[in-house]
ZAMARGU-4260 file (C-alpha; in steps of 0.2 Angstrom, whole numbers, plus 5000, padded with zeros to 4 digits):
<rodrens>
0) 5264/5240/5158 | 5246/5247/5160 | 5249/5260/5144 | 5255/5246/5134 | 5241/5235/5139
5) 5228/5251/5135 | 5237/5252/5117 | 5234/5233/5114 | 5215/5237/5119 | 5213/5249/5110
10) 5222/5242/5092 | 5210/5228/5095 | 5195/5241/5095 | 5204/5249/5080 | 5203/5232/5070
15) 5187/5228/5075 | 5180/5244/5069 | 5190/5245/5052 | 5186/5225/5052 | 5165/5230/5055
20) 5168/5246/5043 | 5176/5232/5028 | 5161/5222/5028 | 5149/5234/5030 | 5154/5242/5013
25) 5161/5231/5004 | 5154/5213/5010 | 5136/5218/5014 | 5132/5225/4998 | 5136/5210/4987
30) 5128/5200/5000 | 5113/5186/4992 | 5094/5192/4992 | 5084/5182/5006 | 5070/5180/4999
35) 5070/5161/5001 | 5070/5165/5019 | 5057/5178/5017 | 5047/5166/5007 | 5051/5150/5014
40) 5046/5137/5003 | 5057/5120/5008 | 5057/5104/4999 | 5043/5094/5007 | 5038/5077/5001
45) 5023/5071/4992 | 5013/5060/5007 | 5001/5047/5003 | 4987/5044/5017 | 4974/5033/5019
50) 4955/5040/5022 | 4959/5039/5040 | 4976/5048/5041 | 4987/5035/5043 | 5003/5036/5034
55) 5008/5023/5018 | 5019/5031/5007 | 5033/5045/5006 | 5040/5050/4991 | 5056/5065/4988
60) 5073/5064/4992 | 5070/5075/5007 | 5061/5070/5020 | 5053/5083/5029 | 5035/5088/5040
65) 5034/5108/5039 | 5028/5112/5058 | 5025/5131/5062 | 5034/5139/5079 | 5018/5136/5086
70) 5016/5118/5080 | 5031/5114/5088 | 5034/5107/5105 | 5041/5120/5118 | 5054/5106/5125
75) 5059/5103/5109 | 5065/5120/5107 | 5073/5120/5122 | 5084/5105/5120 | 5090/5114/5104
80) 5093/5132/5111 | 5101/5121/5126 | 5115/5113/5115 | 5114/5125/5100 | 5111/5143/5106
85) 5106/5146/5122 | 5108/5164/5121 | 5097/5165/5103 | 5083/5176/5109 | 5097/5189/5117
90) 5110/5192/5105 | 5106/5200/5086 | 5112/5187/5076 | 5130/5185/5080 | 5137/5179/5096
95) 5152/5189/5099 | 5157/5181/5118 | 5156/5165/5108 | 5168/5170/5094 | 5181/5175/5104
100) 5181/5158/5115 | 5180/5150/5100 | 5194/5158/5092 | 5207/5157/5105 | 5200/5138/5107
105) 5206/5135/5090 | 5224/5143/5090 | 5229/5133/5106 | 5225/5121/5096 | 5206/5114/5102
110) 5190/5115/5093 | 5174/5122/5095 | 5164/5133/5085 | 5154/5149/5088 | 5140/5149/5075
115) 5124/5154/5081 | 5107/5147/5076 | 5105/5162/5064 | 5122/5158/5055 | 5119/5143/5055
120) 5102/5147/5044 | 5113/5158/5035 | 5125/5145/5029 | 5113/5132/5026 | 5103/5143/5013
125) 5115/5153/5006 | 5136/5145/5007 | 5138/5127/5001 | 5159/5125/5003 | 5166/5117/5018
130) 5181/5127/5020 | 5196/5113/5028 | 5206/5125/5038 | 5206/5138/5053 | 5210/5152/5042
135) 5197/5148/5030 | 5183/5144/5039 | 5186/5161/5050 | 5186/5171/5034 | 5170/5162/5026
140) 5163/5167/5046 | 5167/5187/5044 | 5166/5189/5028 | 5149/5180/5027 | 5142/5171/5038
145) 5139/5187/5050 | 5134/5201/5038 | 5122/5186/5032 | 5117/5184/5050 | 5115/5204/5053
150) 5105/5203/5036 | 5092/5188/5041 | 5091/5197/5059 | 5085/5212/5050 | 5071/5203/5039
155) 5064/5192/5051 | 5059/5189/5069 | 5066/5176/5081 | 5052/5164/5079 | 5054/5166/5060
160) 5073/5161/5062 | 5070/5147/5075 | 5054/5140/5064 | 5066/5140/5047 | 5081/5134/5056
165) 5069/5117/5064 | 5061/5112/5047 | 5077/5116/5037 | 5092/5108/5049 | 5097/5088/5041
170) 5094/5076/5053 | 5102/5061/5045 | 5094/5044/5038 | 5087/5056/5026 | 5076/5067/5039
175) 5076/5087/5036 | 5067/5096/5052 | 5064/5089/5068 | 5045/5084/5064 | 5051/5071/5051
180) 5065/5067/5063 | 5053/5061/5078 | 5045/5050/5064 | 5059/5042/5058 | 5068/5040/5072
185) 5056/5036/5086 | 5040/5034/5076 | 5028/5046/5083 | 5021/5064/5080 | 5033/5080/5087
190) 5021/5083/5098 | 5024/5069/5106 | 5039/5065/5111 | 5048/5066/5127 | 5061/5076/5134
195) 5074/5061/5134 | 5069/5060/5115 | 5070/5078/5112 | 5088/5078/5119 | 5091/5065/5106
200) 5085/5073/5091 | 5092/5091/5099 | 5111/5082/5096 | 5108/5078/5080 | 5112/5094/5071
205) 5130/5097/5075 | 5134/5079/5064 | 5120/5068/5061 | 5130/5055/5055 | 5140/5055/5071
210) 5128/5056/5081 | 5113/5045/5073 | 5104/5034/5086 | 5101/5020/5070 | 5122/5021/5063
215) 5130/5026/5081 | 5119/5023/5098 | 5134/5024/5112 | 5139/5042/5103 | 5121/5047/5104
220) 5119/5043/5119 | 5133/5050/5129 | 5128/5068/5119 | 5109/5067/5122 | 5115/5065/5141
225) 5126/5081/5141 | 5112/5089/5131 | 5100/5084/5145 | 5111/5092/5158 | 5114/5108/5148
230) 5094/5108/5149 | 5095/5105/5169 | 5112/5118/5168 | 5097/5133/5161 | 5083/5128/5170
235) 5074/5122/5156 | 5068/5106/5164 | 5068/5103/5184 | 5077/5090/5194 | 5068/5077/5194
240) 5061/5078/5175 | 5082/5076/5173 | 5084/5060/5184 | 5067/5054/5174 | 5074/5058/5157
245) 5093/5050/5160 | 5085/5034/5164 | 5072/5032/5150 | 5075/5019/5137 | 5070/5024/5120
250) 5063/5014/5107 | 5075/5018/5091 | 5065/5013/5075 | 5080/5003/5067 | 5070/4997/5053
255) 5069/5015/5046 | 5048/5009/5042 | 5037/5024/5047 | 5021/5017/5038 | 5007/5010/5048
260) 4997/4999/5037 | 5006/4989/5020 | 4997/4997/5004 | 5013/5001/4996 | 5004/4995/4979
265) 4991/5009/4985 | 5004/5022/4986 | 5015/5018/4971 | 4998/5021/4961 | 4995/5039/4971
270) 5012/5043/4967 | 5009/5040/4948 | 4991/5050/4949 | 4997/5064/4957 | 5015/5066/4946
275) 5002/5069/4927 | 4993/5081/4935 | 5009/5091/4944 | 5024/5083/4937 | 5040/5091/4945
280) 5031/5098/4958 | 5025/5083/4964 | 5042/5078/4975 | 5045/5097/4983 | 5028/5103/4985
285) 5023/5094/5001 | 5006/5090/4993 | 4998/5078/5006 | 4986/5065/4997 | 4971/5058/5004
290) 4965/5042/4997 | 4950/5031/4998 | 4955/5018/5005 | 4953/5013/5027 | 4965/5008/5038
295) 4956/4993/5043 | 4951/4986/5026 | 4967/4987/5018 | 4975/4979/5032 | 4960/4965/5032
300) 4965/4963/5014 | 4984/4961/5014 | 4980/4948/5028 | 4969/4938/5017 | 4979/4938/5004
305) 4994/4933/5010 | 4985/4917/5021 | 4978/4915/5003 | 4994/4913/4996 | 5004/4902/5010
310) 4987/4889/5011 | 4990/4887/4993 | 5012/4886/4994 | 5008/4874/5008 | 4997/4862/4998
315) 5009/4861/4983 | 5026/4855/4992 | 5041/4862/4996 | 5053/4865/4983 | 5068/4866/4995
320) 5081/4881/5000 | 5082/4897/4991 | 5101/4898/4992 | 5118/4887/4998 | 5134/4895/5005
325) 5150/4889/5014 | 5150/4894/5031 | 5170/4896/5033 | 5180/4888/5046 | 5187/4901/5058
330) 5184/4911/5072 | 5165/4915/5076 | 5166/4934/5071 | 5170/4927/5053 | 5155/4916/5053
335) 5142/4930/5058 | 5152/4941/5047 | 5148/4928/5030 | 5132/4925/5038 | 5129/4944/5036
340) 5134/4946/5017 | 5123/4933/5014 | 5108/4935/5021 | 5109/4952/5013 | 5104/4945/4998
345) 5089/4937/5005 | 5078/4952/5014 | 5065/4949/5028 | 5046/4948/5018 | 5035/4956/5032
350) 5034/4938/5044 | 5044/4929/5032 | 5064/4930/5038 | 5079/4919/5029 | 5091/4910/5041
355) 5106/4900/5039 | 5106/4882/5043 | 5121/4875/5054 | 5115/4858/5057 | 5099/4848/5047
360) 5093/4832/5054 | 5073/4823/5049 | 5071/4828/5068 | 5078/4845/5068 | 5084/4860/5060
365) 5097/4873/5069 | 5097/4890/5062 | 5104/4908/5064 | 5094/4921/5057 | 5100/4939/5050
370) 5098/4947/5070 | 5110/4935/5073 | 5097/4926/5083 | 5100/4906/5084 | 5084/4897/5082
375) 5078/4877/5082 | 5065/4872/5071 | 5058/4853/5078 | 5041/4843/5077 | 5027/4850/5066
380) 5037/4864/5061 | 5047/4851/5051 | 5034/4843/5041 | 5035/4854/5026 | 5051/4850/5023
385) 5051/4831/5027 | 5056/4825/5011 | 5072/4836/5009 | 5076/4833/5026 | 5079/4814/5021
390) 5097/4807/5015 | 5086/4802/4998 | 5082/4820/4995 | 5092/4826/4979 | 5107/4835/4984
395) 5103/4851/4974 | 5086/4851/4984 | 5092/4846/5002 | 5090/4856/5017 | 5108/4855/5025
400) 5122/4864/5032 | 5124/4883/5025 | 5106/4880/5016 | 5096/4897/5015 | 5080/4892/5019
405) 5062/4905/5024 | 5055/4900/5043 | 5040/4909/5050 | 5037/4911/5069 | 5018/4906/5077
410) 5021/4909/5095 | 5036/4904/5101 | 5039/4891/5089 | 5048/4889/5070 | 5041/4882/5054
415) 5050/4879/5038 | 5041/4889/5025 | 5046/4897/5006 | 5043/4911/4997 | 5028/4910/4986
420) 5030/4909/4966 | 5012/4910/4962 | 5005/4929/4963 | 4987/4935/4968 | 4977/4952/4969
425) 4963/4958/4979 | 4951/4973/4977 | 4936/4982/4987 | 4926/4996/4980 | 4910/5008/4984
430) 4896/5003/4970 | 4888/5019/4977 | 4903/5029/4971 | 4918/5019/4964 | 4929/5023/4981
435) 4943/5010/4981 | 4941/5004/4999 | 4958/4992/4999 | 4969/4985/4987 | 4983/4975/4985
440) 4992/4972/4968 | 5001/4958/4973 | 5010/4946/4989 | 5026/4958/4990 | 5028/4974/4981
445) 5046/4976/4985 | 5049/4958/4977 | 5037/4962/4961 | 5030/4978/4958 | 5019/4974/4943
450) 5001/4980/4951 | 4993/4965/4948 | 4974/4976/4952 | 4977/4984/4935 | 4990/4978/4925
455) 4987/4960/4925 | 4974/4957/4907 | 4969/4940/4913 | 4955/4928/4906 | 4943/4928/4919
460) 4934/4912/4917 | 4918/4908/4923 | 4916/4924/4933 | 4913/4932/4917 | 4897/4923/4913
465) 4885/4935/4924 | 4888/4949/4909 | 4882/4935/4896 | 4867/4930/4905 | 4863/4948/4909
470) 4863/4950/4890 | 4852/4937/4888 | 4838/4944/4899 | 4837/4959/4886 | 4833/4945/4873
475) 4819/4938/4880 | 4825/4926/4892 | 4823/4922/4911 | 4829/4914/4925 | 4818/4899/4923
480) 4820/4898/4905 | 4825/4879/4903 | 4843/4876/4890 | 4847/4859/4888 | 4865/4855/4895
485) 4871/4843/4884 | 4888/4841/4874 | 4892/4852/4859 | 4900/4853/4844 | 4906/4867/4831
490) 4918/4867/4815 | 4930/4881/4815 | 4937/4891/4802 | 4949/4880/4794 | 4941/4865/4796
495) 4945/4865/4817 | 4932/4856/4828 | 4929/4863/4846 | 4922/4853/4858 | 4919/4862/4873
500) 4917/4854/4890 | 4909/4856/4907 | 4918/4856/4922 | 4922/4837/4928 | 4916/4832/4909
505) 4897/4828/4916 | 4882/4836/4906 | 4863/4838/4916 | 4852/4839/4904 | 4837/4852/4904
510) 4840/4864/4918 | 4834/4880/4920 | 4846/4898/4918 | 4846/4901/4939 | 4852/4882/4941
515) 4865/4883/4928 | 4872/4900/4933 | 4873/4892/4953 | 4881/4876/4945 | 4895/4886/4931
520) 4889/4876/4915 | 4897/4880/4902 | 4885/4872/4888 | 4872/4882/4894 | 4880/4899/4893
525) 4888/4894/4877 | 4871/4891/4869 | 4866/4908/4877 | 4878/4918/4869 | 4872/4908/4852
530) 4856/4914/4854 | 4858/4932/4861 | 4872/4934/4847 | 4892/4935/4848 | 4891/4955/4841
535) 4875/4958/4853 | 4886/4953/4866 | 4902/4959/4864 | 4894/4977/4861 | 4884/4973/4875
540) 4897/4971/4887 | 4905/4989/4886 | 4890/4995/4897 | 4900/4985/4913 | 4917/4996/4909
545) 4923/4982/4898 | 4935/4982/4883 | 4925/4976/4867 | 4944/4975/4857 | 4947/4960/4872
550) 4933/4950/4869 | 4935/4945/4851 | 4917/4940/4845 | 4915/4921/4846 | 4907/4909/4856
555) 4923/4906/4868 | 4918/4923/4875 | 4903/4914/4884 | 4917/4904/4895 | 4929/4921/4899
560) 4942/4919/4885 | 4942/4938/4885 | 4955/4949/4896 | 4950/4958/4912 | 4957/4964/4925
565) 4953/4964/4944 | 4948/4983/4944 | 4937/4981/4928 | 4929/4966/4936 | 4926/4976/4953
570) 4919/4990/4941 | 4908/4978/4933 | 4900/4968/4947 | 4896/4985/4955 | 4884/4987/4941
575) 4874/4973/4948 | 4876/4979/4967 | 4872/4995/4965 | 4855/4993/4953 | 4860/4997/4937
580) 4874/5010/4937 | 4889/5012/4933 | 4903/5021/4943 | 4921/5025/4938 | 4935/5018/4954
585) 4945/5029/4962 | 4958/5032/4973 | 4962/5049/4977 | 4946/5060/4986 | 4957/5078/4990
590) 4974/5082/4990 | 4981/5096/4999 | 4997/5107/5000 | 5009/5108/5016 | 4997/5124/5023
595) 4986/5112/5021 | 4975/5121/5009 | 4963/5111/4998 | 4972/5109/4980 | 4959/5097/4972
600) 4946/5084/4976 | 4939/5072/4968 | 4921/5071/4961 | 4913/5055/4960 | 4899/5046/4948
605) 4886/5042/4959 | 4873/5027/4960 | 4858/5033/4960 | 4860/5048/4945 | 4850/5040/4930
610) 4863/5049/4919 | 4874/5035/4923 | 4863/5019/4922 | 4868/5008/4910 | 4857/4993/4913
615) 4839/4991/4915 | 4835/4990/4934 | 4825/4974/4934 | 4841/4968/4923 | 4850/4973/4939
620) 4839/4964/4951 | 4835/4949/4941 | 4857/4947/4940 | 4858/4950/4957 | 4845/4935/4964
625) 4856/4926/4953 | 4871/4928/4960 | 4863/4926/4977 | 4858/4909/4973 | 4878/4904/4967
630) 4882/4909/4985 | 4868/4902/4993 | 4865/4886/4984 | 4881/4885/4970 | 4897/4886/4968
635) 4900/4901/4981 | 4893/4890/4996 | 4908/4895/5007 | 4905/4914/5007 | 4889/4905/5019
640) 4901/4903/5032 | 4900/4923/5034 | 4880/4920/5040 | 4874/4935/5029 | 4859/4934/5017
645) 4866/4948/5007 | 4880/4941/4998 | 4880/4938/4978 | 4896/4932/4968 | 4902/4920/4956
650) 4917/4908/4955 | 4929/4907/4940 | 4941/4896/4934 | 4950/4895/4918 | 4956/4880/4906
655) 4969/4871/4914 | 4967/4881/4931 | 4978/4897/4925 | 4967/4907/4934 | 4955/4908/4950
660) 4943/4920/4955 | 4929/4925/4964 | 4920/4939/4959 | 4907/4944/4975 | 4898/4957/4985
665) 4886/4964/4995 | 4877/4979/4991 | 4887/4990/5000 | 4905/4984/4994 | 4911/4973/4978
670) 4928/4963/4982 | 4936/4955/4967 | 4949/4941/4973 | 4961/4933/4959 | 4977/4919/4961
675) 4987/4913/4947 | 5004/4914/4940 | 5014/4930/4930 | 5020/4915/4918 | 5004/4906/4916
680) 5003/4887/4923 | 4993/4878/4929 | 4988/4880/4947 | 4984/4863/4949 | 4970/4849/4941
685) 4960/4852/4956 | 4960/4871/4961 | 4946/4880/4958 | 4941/4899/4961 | 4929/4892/4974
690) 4946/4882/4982 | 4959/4899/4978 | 4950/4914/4979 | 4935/4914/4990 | 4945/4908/5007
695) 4952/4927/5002 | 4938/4936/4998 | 4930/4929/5012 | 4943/4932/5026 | 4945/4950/5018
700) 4924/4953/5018 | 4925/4944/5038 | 4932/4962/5043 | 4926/4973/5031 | 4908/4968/5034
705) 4908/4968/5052 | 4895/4976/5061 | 4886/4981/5044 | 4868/4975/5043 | 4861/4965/5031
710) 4852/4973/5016 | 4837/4967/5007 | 4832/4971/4990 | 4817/4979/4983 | 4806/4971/4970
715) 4807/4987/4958 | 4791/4989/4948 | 4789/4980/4930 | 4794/4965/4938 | 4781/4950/4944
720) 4785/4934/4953 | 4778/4919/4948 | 4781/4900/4949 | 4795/4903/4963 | 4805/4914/4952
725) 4806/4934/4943 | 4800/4939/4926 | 4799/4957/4914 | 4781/4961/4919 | 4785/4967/4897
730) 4799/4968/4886 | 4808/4984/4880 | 4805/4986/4862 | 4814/4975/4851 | 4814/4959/4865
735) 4804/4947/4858 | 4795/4935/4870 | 4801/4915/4865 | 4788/4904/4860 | 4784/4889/4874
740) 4787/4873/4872 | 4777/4868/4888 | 4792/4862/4896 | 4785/4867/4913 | 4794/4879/4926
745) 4811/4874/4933 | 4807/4864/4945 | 4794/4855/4936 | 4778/4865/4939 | 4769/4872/4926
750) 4774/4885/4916 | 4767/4903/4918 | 4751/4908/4912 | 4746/4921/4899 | 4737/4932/4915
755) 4749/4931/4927 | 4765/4934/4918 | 4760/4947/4907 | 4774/4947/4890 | 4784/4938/4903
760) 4798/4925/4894 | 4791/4908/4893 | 4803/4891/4899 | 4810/4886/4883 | 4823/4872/4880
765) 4837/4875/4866
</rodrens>
């Protein structure tokens, strides 16, 4: 018995050895070069951050934080050697007591595997087929997995192994490596994680769907305890670190969100920037993009606008449910079944959810929501539904049983609400350098993804009439220069008459440039651009970034009929905040690769460089009293309300109210604010940019101004002050001083003198 158990024993030594002798000549030679181990390079995705680190965008198909042995937590590693390999850093690639259990596991007829963290490497990298059976997946084992093993053991160190092995491993819901795992599963930094959530991640490997805390919680959670014992087993955590870690609760991000501030609009146009300049590259590289804009402004800005947006809805009616279905008869899990088909169609919009309604009455409305949460609306949160809440109501319009309808939460109480039609933008900018500080192309990007910031070629209005009087003061004229607000009249080619108009169709007669501008007259810019000259003008204009081919040369242009966007207005008024000069906006400052080694930067035009002035620096100032006054005394009032003594802007509306705007600043930050429709209508008789856009400009400047001191400006040299107002102390050659037709100042006094004003403009009324 003995002799025949020492010739078993010995024929197995006999087939292991001719076995080890097979692959070793044959196998190992034809075995794959390593040098994508050698030289790991993995797929990392193109990151979008904000100027402060936070994370707003994430584009590739894999997603994945490269994170050095050393970057990575020590408990980390441990919950993975506890469940994956426990005996990594002893054995040379290959875990021999592991195979044999393993094997004689699977002929009884159980399961198991023996692969060890370095086969494991080797058949991610290098063996893509998933062999069905016993006999096939053992063969695939010897004949490649472990020379591949042997080979990787040979090239690289155990760290190196470990290291590829952490950032390489899929991790479901799209997560490759443990670092993009701990943000998309619990939301926070590797570093920072706990051992319960270590043991969680650590069980992911082995089959991520299985085991996915989002898809399957009970499976997870019964392996991250085993994991958590194993850990205890190999006294890689204490006692009581154990007992602490079985009993946390974790806080699974279901939502799949890892971005910390909404500037998807901001990303999207990072994405773009970066994808000219490196194509391809752009979604494997790990390139990590920093761009200008803060956390808290853009923050501030998506705010504004979307209180912006919902004032405006909530003035203009409701115009009932978004959707109707038939909630079936039949037992409850059918209903919440339909109800979940349904409301799949109609997403969550940040704070805005859909719900079904199960019962409608004028005093209440029942509800279920996608969570399956039931929810009353009652009292106030009724009233913007009133009148489809009536039996009157038309039935296509009526708020009734399987109704979808949106409901917003304030507190702990529900109010009907809708999903905006009408879209807006909102920009910030550094005149000092063109930084974009925030921006926000439009209400929801995931519903419309047309960057309303850049894309939209709107007329802007009134808000464009700064650039025409600016003109004017390199003609001769002045703020105090007194035009005469009364009706006009002009034929047109083709025998057409125009006969433009004022706002509220009321003229004021004499009144001086500073007055008009703070009360938006449209006669008296319309006889400015007359006398400075439509071709003057339109040339004119291109210093500010604009487009000359936009602004067709006629009188019109003096009311905005010309096409802007928000970014070229915010490059434009930055002209006046900044002195003079004008700056070029931009978005990205550095980008950087996954060793976070500088790739390129950007370089700015600065403020300040005469190289880039483009108007005169007493044009600048003169403007920017101006626009002071519009705020302070004009149509801009409400930007008061901040209590600053710094801000300048202008209001603009178009014909028919298409448009609204508010063009401002202070002289540390332009923000340009726009509202209006992607089909042009008419926002209504009685909106105005003052009514739309500044509530937005100025909830947005409320944050992004705090704490920042007001700025006064300098009276540069060649300009004098006389009679309460600013005047050229001389005029650049070719600006020829207007004759005086003793009208007086704007306010009545007399006009100027001869010794005190130098060649300064005289008042004149045309």
């Amino acid at each position: 018995m003995l002799i025949a158990s020492v010739g078993v024993f010995v024929a197995l030594i006999a087939m292991a050895a001719l076995g080890i002798f097979f692959i070793v000549t044959l196998a190992y030679p034809k075995l794959p070069e390593i040098d994508s181990l050698t030289d790991y390079r993995p797929k990392v995705p193109l990151r979008i951050f904000s100027a402060d680190g936070v994370l707003i965008g994430e584009f590739g198909e894999e997603r994945r934080s490269l994170m050095r042995i050393n970057e990575i937590p020590l408990i980390m590693k441990r919950a993975v050697l506890a469940i994956e390999d426990d005996r990594f850093y002893e054995h040379g690639g290959v875990d021999y007591q592991g195979i044999v259990r393993a094997t004689l596991a699977n002929l009884h007829g159980g399961g198991g595997g023996a692969s060890t963290i370095t086969q494991q490497v080797a058949r991610n990298f290098f063996l893509t087929s998933n062999e069905p059976t016993f006999v096939q997946r053992a063969s695939r084992k010897f004949l490649y997995e472990i020379p591949l093993a042997w080979k990787i053991e040979r090239s690289l160190s155990k760290d190196q192994i470990l290291e590829v092995y952490m950032n390489q491993i899929y991790l479901g819901q799209r997560a490759y490596g443990f670092a993009s795992a701990a943000q998309i599963y619990f939301g926070k930094n590797l570093k920072d994680i706990t051992i319960a959530e270590a043991a969680m991640l650590a069980g992911l490997p082995k089959a991520p769907s299985a085991y996915n805390p989002v898809v399957n919680p009970k499976r997870a959670y019964a392996r991250q305890q085993y994991i958590l014992q194993r850990m205890n087993q190999l006294g890689y955590i204490t006692n009581a670190q154990y007992d602490t870690a079985q009993k946390e609760e974790l806080d699974i991000k279901t939502d799949n969100t890892v971005f910390g501030v909404h500037a998807e609009y901001v990303a999207e146009m990072a994405r773009q920037l970066v994808y000219a300049q490196f194509k391809d590259e752009t979604y494997t590289r790990g390139l990590n993009v920093f761009t200008t804009i803060t956390k808290t402004d853009q923050d501030a800005a998506y705010l504004a606008l979307r209180r912006g947006v919902m004032d405006y809805e909530k003035r203009h009616g409701y115009r009932g449910p978004e959707a109707y279905m038939e909630i079936p008869e039949g037992s409850k899990d059918d209903i919440e079944e339909a109800f979940d088909v349904e409301l799949a169609d109609h997403p969550a919009n940040d704070d805005i959810f859909a719900a079904v309604v199960t019962a409608a009455s004028p005093k209440q409305i029942d509800a279920v929501l996608a969570t399956g949460e039931e929810i009353k609306i009652v009292g106030p949160g009724l009233s913007f539904a009133t009148n489809l809440l009536s039996d009157k109501a038309p039935p296509q319009r009526k708020v009734k049983r399987g109704a979808i309808i949106r409901v917003i939460q304030d507190g702990k109480d529900w109010s009907v609400t809708q999903l905006p039609d009408v879209e807006s933008a909102l920009v910030s900018t550094s005149p000092q350098d063109g930084a974009i500080r925030a921006l926000v192309g439009g209400f929801d990007f995931n519903r419309n993804k047309f960057n309303h910031v850049t894309q939209a070629w709107r007329q802007p209005g009134s808000s464009f009439k700064p650039f025409i009087y600016s003109s004017s003061l390199e003609k001769g004229l002045s703020p105090a220069t007194i035009i005469n607000d009364a009706p006009l009249t002009f034929t047109q080619t083709g025998g057409q008459v125009w006969q433009p108009k004022n706002y509220g169709s009321k003229f004021e007669g004499p009144i001086s440039m500073r007055r008009a501008l703070q009360k938006s007259i449209n006669m008296v810019s319309i006889r400015i651009l007359d006398r400075v000259g439509v071709k003057y003008a339109q040339n004119y204009i291109t210093r500010f970034g604009f487009d000359a081919e936009r602004h067709p040369p006629y009188l019109t242009m003096a009311l905005g009929a010309g096409a802007v966007t928000p970014l070229q207005m915010a490059t434009a008024f930055s002209v006046f905040a900044n002195g003079g000069y004008k700056v070029n906006p931009y978005l990205i400052s550095k980008i950087t690769d996954v060793n976070n080694k500088l790739v390129s930067f950007a370089r700015p035009v600065q403020a300040g460089d005469e190289a880039n002035r483009v108007i005169d620096v007493r044009n600048a100032f003169i403007m920017d009293s101006m626009l002071r006054d519009v705020v302070r005394h004009g149509t801009g009032f409400k930007a008061m309300s901040l209590k600053r003594t710094d801000l300048a802007g202008k209001t603009g509306t178009t014909n028919d109210s298409l448009d609204a705007w508010f063009a401002g600043y202070q002289p540390g930050l332009v923000g340009i604010a726009w509202m209006g429709y992607d089909q042009p209508k008419s926002l209504g008789g009685r909106e105005t940019g003052g009514g739309l856009a500044l509530p937005i400009w100025i909830n947005y400047m409320q944050t992004a101004l705090k704490n920042v001191p007001n700025v006064d400006r300098t009276v540069p040299a060649g300009i004098i002050e006389s009679g309460g107002d600013y005047y050229y102390s001389e005029f650049s050659p070719g600006n020829a001083a207007v004759r005086d037709l003793g009208l007086g100042g704007a306010d009545g006094s007399a006009a100027p003198t001869e010794e005190k004003t130098s060649n300064a403009v005289k008042n004149e009324l045309f």
